[in-house]
C-alpha positions in Angstrom: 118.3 -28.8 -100.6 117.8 -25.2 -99.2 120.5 -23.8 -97.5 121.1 -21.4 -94.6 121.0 -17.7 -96.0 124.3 -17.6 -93.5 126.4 -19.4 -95.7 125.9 -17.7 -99.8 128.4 -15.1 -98.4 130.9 -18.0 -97.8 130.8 -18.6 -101.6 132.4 -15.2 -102.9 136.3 -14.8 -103.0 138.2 -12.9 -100.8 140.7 -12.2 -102.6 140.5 -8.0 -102.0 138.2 -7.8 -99.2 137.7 -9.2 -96.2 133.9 -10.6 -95.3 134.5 -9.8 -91.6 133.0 -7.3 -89.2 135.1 -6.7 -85.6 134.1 -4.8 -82.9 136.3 -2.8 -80.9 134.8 -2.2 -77.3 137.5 -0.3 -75.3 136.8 -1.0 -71.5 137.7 2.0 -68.4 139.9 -1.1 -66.5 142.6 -3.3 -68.4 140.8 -6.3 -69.5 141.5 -9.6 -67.4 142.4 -12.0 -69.9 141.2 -15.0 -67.8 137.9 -13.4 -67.1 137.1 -12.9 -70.5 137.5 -16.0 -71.9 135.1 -17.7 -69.1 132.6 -14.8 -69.5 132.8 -15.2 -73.7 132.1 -19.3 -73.4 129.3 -18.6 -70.7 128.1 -16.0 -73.1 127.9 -18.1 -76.4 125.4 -20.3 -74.6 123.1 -17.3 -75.6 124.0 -17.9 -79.4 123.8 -21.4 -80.9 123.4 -20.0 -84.0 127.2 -18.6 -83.6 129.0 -21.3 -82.1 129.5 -23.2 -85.5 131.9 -23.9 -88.4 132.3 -24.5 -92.1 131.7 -27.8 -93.4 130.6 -29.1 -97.1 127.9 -31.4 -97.5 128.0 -33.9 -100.6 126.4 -31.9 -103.1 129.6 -29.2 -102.6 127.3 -26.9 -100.7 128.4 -25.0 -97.4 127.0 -25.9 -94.4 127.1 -24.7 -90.5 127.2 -27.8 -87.9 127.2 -27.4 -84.3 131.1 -26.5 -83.3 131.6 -27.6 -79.4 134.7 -26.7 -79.1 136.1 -23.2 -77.2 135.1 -20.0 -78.6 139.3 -18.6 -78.6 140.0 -15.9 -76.5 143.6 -14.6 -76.8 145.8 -11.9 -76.9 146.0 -9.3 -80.2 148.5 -11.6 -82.6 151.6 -9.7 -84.9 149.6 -11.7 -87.3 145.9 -11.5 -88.1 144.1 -15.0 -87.1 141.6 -16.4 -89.4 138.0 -17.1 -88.8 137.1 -20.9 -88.9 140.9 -21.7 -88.9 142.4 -24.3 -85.9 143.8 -21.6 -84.0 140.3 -20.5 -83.3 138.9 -23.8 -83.0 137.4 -23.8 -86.2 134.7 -21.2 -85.0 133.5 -18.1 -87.6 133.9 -15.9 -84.0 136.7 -15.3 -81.8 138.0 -12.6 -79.1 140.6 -10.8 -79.6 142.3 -8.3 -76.0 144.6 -5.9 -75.6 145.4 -3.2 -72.9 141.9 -1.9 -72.1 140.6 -2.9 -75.7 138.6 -5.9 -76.4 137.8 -6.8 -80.1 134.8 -9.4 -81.3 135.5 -10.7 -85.0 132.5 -12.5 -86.4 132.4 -13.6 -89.5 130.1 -11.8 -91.9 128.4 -14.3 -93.5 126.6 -15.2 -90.1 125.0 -11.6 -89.5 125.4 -7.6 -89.9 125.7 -5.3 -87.3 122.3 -5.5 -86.4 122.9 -9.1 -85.6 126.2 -8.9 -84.0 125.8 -6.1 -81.5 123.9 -8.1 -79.2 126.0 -10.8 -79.0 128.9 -8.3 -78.4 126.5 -6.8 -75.7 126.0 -10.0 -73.7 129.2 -10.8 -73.9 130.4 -7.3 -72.6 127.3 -7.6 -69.8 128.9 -11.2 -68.6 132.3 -10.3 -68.6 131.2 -7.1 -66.2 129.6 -9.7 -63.8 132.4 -11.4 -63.9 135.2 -9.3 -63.1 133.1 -6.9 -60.7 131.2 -9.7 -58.5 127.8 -7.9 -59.5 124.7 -8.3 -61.8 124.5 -5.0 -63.8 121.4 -4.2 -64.2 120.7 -3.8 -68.2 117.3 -4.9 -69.2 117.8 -4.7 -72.9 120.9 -6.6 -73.2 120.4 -10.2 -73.7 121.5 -12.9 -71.0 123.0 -15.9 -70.9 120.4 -18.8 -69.6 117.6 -16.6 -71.3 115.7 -18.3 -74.7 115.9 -17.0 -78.2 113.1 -14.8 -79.1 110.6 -15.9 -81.8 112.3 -15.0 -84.9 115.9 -14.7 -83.9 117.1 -17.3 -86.4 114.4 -16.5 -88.4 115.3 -16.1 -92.7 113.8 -13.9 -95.1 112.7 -16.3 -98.3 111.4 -15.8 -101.5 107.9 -16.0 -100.7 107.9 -13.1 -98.1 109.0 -10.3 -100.3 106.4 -7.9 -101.7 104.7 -9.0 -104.7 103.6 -5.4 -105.5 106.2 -3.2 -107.7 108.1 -0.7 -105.8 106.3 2.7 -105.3 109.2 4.8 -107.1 112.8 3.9 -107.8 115.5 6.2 -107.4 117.4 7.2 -110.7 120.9 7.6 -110.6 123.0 11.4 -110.8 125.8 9.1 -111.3 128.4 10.1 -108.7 131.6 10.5 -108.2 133.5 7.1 -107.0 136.4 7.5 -105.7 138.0 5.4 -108.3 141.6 6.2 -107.8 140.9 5.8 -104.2 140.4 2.1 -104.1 142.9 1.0 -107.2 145.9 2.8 -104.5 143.6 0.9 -101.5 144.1 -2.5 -104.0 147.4 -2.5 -105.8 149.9 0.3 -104.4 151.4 -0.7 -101.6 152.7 3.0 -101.5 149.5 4.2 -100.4 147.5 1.3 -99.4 147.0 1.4 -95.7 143.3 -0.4 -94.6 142.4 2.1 -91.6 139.8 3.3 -89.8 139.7 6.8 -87.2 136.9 7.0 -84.4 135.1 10.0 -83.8 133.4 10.4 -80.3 130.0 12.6 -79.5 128.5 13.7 -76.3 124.7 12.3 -77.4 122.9 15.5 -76.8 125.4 17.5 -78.6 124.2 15.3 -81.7 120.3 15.1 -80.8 119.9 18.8 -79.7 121.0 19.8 -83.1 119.1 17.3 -85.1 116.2 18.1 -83.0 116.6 21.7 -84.6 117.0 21.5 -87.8 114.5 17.8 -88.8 117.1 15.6 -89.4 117.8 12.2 -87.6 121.1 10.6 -86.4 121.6 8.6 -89.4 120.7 12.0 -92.1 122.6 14.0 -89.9 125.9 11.9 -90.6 125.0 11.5 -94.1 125.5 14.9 -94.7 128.2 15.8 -92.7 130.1 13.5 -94.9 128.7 14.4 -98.1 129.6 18.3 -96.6 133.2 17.2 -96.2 133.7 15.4 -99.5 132.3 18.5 -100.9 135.4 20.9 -99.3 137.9 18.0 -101.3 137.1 16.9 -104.4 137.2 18.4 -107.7 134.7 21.0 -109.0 134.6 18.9 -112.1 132.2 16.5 -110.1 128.9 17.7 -109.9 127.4 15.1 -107.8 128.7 13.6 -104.5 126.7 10.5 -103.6 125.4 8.8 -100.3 125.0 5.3 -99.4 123.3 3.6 -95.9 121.7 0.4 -95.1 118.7 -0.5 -94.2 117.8 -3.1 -92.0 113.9 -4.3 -92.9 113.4 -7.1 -91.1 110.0 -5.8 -89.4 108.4 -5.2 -92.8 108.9 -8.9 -93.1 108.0 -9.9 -90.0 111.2 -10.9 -88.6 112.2 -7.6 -86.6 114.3 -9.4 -84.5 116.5 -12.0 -87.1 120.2 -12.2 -86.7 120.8 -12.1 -90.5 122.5 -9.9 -92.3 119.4 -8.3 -94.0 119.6 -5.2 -95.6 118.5 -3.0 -98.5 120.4 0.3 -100.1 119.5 3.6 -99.6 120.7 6.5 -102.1 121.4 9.7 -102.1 122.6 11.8 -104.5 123.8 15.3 -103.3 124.5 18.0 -106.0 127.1 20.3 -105.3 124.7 23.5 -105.0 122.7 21.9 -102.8 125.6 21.4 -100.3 125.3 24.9 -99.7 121.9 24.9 -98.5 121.3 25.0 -94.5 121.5 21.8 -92.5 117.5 22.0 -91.9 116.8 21.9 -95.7 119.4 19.3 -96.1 117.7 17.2 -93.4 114.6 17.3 -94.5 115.7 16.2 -97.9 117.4 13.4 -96.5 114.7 11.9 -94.6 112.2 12.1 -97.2 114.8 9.8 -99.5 115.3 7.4 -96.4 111.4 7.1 -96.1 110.5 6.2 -99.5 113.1 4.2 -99.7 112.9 1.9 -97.0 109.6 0.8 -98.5 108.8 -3.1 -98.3 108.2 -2.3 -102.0 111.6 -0.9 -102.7 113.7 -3.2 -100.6 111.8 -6.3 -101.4 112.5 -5.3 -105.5 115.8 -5.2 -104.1 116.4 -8.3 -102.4 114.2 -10.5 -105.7 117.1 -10.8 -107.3 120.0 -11.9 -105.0 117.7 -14.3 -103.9 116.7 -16.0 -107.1 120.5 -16.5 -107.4 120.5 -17.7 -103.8 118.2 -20.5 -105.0 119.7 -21.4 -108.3 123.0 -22.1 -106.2 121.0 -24.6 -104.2 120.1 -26.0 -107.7 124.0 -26.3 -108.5 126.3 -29.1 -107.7 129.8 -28.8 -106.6 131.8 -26.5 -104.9 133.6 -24.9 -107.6 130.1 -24.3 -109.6 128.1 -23.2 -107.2 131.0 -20.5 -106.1 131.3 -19.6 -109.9 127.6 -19.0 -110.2 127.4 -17.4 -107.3 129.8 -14.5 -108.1 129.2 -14.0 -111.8 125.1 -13.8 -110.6 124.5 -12.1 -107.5 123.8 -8.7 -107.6 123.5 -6.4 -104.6 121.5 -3.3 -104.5 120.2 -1.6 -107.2 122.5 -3.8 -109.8 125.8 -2.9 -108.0 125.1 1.0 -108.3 127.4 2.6 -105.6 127.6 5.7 -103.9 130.7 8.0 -103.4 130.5 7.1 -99.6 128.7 4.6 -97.2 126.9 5.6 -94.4 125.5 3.8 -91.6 123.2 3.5 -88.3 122.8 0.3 -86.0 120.3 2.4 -84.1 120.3 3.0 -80.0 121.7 0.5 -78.4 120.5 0.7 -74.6 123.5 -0.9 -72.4 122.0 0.1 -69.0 124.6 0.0 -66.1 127.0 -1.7 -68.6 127.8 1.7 -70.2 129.3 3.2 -66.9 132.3 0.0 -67.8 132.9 0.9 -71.2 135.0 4.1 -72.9 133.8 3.5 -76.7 132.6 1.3 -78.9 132.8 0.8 -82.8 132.2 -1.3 -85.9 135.2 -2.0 -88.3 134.3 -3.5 -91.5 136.1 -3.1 -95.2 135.6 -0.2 -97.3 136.4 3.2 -98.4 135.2 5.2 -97.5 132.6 3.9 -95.1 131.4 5.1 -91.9 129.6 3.5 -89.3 127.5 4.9 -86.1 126.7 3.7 -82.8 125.8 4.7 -79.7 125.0 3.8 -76.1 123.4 5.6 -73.1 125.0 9.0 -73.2 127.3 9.0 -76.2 128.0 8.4 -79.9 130.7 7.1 -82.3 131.5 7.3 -85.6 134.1 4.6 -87.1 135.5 6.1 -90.6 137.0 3.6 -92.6 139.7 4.0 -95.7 141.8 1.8 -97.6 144.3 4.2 -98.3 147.5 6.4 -96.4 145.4 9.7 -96.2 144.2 12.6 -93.7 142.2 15.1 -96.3 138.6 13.1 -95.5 138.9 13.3 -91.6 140.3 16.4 -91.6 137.7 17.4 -93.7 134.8 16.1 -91.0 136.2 17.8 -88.6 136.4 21.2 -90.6 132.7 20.6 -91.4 131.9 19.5 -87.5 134.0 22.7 -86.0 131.5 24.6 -88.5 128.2 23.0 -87.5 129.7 23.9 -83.3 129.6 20.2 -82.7 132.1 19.1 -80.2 133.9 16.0 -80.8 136.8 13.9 -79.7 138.4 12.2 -82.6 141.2 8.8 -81.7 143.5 7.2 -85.0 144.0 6.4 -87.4 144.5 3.0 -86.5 145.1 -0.6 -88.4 141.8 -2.7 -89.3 143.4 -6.0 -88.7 140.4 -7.6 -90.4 140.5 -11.4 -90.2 139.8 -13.4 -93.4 138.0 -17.1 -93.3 140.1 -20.3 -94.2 137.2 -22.7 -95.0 137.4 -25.1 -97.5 137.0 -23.5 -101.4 137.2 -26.9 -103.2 
């Protein structure tokens, strides 16, 4: 049989990373622990897609059935829960509160940001009618009672991708990877230390000075890491390289799918170039991003973890098909990486929502990864690392306090990132 697309990422071993994305959203009032957990199961009426859990059909294939039961709300734990375990009911989602902070952990196998941001959001809108006795008014933000839109829990298959070859692929400078980096993140418990530090930005700060010099949000952060990497490393490495997702659902005409659907942008900085001004550096940039974000490109892209997607299918048992599954897929342009990761969930339009909320950020595994969102008037940046270090922060900020962009910078703190206990035999 053909399985959900939702459930191939269950399949991979977890055994250094964690396939989890949580959201922090840190409120102006101390959250009421009562409220939120009747404003999260009102919410999830929004999502049956989400309310779910692991089971294994009898051809050993992993499979989502409805899950009744209570999405958990509780309390932050000593001791990271785990998605689809029985203290969360078995769900691959669960809330998380603390103080003023409220954190969303979805498992993610069932979407990327791009999916999970509007659940967060509705949850976030209901919890605000609920604790204030008023309907804010937030157009863009999904409501409970409301249907799914056309393609919400739409897939991308085989049979959409583009059959002609991509326009150009991107060779390889072969960058630096910050080898050392992640065998200290893995194995040295002297210096491993998952964190991540939030950077927040007044929005027009950001857009004034992209305006200016023909960058966009996404280009603009691209560079300011590749800028700070460049102060840090080595001389010996001549090329520092970027990384960001794409999310192409519209060229396949499912803009609005939950999924976790992206292709791999690159961008290889040499050193020399570093030094050029930010408008030559932007312009650079967004010519990369445009050609590659081409159906072409990012359906070459997603050809082959799909044909491995289906020969799973083909597989029988459990064991096999995770054994196949991890020797075969392939991500990306056949697992090239960058030096960094990068990336954009776009504008997010909260409405009267945003006058409730202080911040809000993505924290994911990785090192070192940053991720960007924003809302109304403001923008974050959640910088991830795996190990006990200040030089690539610090570094930002050196390069921020040079471009005259202000900034408020909170952290490091712990990930906490919760890992799945589903059945793997």
């Amino acid at each position: 049989m053909k399985y959900s697309i939702n459930t191939y990422r269950l399949y991979d071993s977890e055994s250094r990373f964690s396939f989890s994305i949580r959201t922090k959203v840190t409120m102006k009032d101390t959250v009421d622990g009562d409220t939120l957990r009747r404003s999260v199961n009102t919410a999830i009426q929004r999502y049956p897609y989400y309310r779910v859990k692991v089971s294994v059909d009898s051809d050993g294939g992993y499979i989502l059935p409805e899950n009744t039961a209570p999405i958990a709300v509780l309390p932050v734990a000593r001791k990271t829960r785990m998605l689809g375990s029985k203290e969360v009911n078995e769900h691959l989602f669960f809330v998380e509160y603390e103080g003023k902070d409220i954190y969303f952990n979805i498992s993610h196998s069932l979407c990327g940001g791009k999916g999970a941001l509007p659940l967060v959001m509705t949850n976030i809108w209901q919890y605000v009618k609920d604790r204030y006795h008023f309907e804010p008014n937030s157009p863009a933000i999904r409501k409970p009672g409301e249907p799914l839109l056309e393609d919400e829990t739409a897939e991308l298959t085989l049979d959409m991708l583009a059959k002609e070859p991509p326009i150009a692929k991107s060779v390889s400078k072969h960058p630096v990877i910050l080898l050392s980096d992640y065998l200290n993140g893995l194995y040295n418990p002297l210096m491993r230390n998952p964190n991540y530090t939030l950077f927040s930005f007044q929005q027009k700060d950001v857009v004034d000075f992209i305006k200016a010099n023909d960058s966009s949000v996404v280009s603009f952060f691209l560079i300011v890491m590749a800028k700070a990497l460049d102060k840090v490393l080595p001389a010996k490495h001549k090329v520092i390289g970027g990384e960001t997702a794409h999310f192409p659902g519209a060229d396949f005409g499912i803009p609005n799918t939950h999924c976790d659907l992206l292709s791999h942008v690159y961008l290889d900085y040499e050193r020399a170039q570093l030094s050029s001004d930010m408008e030559r550096l932007g312009t650079m940039t967004r010519g990369q991003i445009i050609w590659q974000t081409d159906p072409t490109v990012s359906s070459e892209q997603f050809r082959s973890l799909y044909e491995a997607y289906d020969k799973t299918d083909q597989i029988s048992g459990l064991a096999e098909k995770r054994k196949f599954l991890r020797k075969n897929k392939t991500n990306g342009e056949n697992g090239r990486h960058g030096t960094y990761i990068l990336n954009y969930t776009g504008q997010m339009q909260w409405g009267e929502v945003a006058d409730y909320v202080d911040s809000y950020c993505i924290i994911v595994e990785g090192h070192l990864l940053g991720e960007v969102t924003s809302m109304e008037k403001q923008i974050f940046l959640s910088v991830m690392q795996l190990i006990k270090t200040d030089k690539y922060t610090n570094a930002i900020r050196t390069v921020l306090d040079e471009l005259r962009i202000p900034y408020k910078v909170e952290g490091p703190f712990p990930k906490h990132l919760s890992r799945h206990s589903i059945p793997v035999r």
